[in-house]
PDB file as gemmi writes it, atoms N, CA and C in Angstrom:
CRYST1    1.000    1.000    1.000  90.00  90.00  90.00 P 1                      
ATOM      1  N   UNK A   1     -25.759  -4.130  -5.735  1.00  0.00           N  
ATOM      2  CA  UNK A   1     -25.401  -3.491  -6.975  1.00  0.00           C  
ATOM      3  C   UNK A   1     -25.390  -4.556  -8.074  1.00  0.00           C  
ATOM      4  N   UNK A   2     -26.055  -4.510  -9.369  1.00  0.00           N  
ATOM      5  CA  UNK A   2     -25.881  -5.272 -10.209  1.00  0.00           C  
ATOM      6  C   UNK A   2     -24.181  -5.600 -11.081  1.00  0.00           C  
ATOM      7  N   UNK A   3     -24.579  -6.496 -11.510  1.00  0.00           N  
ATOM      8  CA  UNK A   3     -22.937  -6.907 -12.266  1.00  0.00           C  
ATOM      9  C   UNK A   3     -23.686  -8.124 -13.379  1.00  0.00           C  
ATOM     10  N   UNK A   4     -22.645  -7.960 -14.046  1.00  0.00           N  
ATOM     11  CA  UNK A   4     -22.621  -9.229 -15.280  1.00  0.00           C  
ATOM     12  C   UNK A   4     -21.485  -9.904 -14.730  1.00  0.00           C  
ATOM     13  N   UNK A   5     -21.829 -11.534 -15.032  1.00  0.00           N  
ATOM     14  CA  UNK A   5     -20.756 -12.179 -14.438  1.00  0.00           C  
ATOM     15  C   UNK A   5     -19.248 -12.301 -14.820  1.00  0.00           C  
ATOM     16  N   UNK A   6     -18.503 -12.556 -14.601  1.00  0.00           N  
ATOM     17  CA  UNK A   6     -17.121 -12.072 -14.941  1.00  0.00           C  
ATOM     18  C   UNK A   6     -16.503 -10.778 -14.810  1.00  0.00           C  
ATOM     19  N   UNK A   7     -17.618  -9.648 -14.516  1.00  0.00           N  
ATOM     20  CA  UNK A   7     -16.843  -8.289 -14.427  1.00  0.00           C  
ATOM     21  C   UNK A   7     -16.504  -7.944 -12.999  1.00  0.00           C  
ATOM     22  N   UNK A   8     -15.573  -6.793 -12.862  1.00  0.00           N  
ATOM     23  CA  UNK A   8     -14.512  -6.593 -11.597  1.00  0.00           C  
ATOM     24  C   UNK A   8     -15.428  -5.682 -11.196  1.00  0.00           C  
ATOM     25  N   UNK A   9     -15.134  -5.623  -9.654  1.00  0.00           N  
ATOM     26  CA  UNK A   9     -15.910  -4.427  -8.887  1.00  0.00           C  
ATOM     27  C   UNK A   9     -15.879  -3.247  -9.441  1.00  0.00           C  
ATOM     28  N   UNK A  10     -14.867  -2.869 -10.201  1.00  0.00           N  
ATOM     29  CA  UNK A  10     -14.364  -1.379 -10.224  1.00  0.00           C  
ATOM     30  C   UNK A  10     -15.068  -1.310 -11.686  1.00  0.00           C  
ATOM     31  N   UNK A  11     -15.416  -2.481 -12.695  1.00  0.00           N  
ATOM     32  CA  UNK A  11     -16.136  -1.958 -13.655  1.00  0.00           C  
ATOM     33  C   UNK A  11     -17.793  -1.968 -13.669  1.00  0.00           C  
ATOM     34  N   UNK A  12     -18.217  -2.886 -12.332  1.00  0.00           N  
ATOM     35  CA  UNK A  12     -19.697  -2.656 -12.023  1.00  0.00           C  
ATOM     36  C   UNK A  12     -20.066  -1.591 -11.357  1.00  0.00           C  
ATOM     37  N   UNK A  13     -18.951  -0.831 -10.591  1.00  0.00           N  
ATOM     38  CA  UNK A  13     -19.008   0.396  -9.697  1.00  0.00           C  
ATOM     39  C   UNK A  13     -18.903   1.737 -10.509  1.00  0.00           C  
ATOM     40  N   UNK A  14     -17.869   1.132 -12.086  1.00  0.00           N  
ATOM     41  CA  UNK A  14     -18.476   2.385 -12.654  1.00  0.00           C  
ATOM     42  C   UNK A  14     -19.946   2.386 -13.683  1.00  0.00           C  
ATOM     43  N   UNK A  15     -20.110   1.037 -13.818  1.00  0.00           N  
ATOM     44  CA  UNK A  15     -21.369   0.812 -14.585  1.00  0.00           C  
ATOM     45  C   UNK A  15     -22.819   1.070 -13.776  1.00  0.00           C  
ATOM     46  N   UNK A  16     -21.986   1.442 -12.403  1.00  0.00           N  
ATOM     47  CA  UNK A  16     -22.986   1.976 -11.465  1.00  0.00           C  
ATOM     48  C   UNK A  16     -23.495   3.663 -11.517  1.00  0.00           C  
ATOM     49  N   UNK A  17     -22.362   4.155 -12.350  1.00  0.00           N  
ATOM     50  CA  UNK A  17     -22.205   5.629 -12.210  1.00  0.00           C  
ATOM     51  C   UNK A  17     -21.244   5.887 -11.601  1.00  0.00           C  
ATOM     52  N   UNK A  18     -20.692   4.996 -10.366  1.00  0.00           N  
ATOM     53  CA  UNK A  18     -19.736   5.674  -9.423  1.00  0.00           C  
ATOM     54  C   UNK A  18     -18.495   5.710 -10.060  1.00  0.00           C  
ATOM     55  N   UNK A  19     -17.746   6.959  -9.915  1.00  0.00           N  
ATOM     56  CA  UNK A  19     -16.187   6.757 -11.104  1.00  0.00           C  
ATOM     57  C   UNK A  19     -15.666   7.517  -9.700  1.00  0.00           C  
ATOM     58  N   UNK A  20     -15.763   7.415  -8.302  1.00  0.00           N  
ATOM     59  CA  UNK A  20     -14.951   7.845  -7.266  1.00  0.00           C  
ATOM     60  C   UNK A  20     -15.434   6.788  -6.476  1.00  0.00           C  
ATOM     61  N   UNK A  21     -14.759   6.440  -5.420  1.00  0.00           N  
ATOM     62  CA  UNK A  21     -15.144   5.604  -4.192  1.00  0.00           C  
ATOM     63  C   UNK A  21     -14.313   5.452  -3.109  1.00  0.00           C  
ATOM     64  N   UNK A  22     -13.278   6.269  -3.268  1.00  0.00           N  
ATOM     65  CA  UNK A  22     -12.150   6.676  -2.101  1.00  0.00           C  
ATOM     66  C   UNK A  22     -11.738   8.192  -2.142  1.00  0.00           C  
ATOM     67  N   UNK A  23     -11.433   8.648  -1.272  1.00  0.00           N  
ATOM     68  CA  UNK A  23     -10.245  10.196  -1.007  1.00  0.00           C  
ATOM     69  C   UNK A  23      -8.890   9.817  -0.702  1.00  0.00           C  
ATOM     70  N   UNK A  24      -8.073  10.845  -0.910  1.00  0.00           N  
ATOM     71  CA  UNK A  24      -6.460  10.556  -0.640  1.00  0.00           C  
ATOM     72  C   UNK A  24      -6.291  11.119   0.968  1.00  0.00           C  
ATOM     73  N   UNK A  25      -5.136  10.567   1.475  1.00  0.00           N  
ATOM     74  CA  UNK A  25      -5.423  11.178   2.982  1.00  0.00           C  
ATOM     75  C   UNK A  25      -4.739  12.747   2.908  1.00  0.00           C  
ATOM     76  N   UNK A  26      -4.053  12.755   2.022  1.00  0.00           N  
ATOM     77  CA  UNK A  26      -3.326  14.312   2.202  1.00  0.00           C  
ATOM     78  C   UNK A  26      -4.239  15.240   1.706  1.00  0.00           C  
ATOM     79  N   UNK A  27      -5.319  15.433   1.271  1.00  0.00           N  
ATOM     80  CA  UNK A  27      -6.001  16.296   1.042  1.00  0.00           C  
ATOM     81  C   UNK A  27      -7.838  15.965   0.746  1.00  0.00           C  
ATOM     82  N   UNK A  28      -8.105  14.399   0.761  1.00  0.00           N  
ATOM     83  CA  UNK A  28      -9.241  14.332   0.279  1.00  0.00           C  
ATOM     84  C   UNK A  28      -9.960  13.873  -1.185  1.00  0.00           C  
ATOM     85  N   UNK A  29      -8.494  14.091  -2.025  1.00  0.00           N  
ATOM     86  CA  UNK A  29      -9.504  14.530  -3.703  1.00  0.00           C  
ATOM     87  C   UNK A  29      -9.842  12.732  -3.883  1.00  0.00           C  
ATOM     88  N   UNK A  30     -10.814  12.804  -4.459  1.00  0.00           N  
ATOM     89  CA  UNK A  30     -11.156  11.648  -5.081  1.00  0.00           C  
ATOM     90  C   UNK A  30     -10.596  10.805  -6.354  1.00  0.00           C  
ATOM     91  N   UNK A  31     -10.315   9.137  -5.743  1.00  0.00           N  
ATOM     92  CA  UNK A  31      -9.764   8.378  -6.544  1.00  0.00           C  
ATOM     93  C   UNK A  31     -10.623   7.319  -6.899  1.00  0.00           C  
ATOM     94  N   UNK A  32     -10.657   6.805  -8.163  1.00  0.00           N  
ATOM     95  CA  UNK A  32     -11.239   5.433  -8.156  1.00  0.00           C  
ATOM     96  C   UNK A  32     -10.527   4.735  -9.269  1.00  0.00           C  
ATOM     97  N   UNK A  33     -10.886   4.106 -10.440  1.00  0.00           N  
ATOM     98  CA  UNK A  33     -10.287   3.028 -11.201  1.00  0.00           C  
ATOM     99  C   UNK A  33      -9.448   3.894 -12.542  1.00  0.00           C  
ATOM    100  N   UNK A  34      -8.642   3.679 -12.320  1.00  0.00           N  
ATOM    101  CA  UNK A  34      -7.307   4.914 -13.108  1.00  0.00           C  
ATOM    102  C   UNK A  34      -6.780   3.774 -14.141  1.00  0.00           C  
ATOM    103  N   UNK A  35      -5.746   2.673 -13.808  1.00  0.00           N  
ATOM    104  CA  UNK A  35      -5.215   1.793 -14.858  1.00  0.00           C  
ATOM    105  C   UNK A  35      -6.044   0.964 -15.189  1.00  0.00           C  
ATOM    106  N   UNK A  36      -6.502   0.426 -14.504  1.00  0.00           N  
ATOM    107  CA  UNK A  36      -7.432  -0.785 -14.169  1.00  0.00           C  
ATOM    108  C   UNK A  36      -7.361  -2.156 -15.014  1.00  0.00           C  
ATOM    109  N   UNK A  37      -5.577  -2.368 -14.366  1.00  0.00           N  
ATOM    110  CA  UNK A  37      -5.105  -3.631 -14.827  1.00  0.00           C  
ATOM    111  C   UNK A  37      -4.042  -3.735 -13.085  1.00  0.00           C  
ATOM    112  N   UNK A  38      -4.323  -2.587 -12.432  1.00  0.00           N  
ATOM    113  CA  UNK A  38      -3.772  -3.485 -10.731  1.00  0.00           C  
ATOM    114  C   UNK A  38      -2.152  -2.717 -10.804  1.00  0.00           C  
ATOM    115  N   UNK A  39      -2.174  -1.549 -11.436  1.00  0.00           N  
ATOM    116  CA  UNK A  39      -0.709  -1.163 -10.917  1.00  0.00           C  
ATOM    117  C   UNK A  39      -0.580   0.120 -10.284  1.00  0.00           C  
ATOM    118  N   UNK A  40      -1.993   1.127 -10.636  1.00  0.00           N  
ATOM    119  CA  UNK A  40      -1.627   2.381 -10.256  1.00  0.00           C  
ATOM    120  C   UNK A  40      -2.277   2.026  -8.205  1.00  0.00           C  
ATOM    121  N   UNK A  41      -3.263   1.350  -7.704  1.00  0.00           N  
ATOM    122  CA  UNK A  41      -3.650   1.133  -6.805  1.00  0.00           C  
ATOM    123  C   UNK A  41      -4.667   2.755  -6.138  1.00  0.00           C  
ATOM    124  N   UNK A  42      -5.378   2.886  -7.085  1.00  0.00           N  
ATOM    125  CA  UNK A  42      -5.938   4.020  -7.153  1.00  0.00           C  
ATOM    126  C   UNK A  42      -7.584   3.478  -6.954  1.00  0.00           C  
ATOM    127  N   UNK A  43      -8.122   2.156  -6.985  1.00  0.00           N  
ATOM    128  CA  UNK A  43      -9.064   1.443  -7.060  1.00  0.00           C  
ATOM    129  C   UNK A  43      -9.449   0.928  -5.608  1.00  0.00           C  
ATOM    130  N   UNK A  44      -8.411   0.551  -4.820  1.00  0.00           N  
ATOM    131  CA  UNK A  44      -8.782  -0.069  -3.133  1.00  0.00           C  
ATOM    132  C   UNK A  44     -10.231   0.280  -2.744  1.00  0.00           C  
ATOM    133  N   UNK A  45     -10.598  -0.912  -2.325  1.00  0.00           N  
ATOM    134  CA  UNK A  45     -11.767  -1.517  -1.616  1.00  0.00           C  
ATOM    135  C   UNK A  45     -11.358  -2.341  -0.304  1.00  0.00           C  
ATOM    136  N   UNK A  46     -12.044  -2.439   0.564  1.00  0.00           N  
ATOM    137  CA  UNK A  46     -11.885  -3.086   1.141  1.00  0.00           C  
ATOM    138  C   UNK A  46     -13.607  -4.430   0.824  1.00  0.00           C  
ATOM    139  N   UNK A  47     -12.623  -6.008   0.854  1.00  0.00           N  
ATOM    140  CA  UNK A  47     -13.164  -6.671   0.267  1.00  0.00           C  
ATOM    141  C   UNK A  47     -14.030  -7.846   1.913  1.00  0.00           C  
ATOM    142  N   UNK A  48     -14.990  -8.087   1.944  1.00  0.00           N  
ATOM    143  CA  UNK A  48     -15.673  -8.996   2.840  1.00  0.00           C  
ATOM    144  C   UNK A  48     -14.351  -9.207   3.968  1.00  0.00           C  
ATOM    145  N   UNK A  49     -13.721  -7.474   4.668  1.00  0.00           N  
ATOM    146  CA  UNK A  49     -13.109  -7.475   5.529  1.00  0.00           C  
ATOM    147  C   UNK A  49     -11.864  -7.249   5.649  1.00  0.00           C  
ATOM    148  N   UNK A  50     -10.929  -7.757   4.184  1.00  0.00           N  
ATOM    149  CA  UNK A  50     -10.000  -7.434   3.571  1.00  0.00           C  
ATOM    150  C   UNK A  50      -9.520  -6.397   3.275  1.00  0.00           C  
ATOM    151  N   UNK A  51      -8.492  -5.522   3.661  1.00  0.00           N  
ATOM    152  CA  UNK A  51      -8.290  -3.866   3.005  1.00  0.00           C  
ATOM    153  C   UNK A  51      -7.192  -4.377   1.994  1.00  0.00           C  
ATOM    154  N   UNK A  52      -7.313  -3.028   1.187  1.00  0.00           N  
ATOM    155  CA  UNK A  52      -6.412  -2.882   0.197  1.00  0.00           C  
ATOM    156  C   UNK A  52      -6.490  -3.812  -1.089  1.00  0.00           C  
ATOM    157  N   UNK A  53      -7.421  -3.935  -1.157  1.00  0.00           N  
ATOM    158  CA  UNK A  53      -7.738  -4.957  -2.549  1.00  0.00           C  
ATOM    159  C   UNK A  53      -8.144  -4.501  -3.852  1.00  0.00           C  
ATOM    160  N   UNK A  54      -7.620  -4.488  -4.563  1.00  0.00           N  
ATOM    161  CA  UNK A  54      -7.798  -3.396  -5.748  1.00  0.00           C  
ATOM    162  C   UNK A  54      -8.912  -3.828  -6.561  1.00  0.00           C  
ATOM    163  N   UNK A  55      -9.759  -3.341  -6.932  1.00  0.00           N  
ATOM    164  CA  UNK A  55     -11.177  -2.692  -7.506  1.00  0.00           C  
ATOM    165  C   UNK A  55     -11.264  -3.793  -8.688  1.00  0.00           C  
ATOM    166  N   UNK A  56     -10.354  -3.455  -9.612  1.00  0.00           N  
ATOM    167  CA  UNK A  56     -10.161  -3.468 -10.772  1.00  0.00           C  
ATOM    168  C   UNK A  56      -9.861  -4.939 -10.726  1.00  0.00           C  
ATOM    169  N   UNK A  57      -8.947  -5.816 -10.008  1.00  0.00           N  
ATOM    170  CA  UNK A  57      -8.914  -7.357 -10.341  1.00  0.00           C  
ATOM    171  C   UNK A  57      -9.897  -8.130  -9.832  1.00  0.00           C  
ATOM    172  N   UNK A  58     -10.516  -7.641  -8.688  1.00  0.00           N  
ATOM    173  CA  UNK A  58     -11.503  -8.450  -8.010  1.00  0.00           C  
ATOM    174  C   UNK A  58     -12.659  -8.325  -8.822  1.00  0.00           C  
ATOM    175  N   UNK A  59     -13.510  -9.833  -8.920  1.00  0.00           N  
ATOM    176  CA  UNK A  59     -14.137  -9.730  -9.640  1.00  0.00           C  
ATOM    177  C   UNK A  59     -15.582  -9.832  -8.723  1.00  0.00           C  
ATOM    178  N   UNK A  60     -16.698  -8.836  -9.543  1.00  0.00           N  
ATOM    179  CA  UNK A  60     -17.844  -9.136  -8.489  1.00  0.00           C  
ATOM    180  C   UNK A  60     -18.411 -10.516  -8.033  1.00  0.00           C  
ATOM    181  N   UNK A  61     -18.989 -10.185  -7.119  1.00  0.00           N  
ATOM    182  CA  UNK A  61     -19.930 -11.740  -7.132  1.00  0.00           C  
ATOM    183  C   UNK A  61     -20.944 -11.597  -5.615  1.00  0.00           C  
ATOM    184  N   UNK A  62     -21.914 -12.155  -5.963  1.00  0.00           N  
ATOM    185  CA  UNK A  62     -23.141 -12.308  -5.379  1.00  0.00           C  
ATOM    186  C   UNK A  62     -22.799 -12.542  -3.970  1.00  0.00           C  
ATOM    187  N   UNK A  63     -23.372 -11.531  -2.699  1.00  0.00           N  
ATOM    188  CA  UNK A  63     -23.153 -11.120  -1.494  1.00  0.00           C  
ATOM    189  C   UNK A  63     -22.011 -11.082  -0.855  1.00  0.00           C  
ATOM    190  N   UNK A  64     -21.328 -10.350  -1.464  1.00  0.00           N  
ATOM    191  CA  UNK A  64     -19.726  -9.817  -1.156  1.00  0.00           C  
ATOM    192  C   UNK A  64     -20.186  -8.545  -0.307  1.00  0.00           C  
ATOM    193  N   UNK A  65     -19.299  -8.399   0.830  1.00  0.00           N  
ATOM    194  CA  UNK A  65     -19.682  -6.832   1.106  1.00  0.00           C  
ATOM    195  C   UNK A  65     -18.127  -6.057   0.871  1.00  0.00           C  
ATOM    196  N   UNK A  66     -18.850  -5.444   0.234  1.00  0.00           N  
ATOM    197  CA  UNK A  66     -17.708  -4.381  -0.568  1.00  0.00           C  
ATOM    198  C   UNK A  66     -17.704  -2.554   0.620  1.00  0.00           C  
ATOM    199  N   UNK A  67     -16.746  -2.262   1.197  1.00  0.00           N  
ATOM    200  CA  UNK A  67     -17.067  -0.910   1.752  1.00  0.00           C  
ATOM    201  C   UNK A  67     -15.652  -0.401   1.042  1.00  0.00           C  
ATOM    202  N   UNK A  68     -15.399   1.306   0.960  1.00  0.00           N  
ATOM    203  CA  UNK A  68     -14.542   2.179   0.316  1.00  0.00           C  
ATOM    204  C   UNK A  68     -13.976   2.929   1.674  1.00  0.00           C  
ATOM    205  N   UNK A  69     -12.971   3.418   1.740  1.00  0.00           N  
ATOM    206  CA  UNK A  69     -12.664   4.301   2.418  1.00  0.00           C  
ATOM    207  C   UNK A  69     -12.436   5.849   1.781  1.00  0.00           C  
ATOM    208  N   UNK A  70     -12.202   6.237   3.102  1.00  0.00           N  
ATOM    209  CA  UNK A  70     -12.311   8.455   3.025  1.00  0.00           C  
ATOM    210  C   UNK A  70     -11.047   8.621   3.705  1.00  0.00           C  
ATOM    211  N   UNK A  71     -10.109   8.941   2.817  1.00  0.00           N  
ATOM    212  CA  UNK A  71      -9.161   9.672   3.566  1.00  0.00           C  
ATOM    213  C   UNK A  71      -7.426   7.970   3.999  1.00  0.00           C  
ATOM    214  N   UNK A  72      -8.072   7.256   3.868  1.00  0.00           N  
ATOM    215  CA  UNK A  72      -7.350   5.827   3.928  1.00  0.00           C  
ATOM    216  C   UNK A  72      -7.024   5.074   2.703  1.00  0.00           C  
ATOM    217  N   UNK A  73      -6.376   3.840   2.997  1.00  0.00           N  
ATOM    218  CA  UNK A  73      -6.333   2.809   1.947  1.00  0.00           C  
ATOM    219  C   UNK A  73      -6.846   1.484   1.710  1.00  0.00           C  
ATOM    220  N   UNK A  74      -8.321   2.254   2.117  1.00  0.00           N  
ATOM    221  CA  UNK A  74      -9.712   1.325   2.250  1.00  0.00           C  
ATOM    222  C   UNK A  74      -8.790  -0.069   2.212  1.00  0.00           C  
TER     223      UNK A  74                                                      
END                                                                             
C-alpha cells in the first residue's frame, strides 16, 4: 500500500479508500480510525505480529506487515 513518509497507517489506509478494517465482536459493525490521536482505540491493527496497536499512532513504513481483525482486537 502506498504512504507518504511520516503518515500513520490509519491515514494511508484511509488514503487507501479503506475507512473500515476491523468488526466489533458483539455484533460485527465496522470500526476503523474515529479520534485518531490514540484514545478512542477504534483503529487496532495488528502490527509485524503485535496486536492491539492503534492505526492512528503507528506510523507507516516500508515492509511492515500490517493484518486487521473480524470480530477481535486485531
Amino acid at each position: 500500500m502506498p504512504f507518504v513518509p511520516g503518515q500513520t497507517l490509519a491515514a494511508a489506509l484511509v488514503a487507501s479508500g479503506r475507512i473500515a478494517w476491523r468488526t466489533t465482536r458483539g455484533g460485527g459493525r465496522p470500526r476503523g480510525v474515529f479520534c485518531g490521536i490514540g484514545v478512542c482505540y477504534d483503529c487496532l491493527v495488528t502490527v509485524d505480529g503485535t496486536g492491539g496497536q492503534r492505526a492512528c499512532l503507528v506510523q507507516a513504513r516500508a515492509g511492515m506487515a500490517v493484518t486487521t481483525g473480524e470480530g477481535d482486537d486485531a
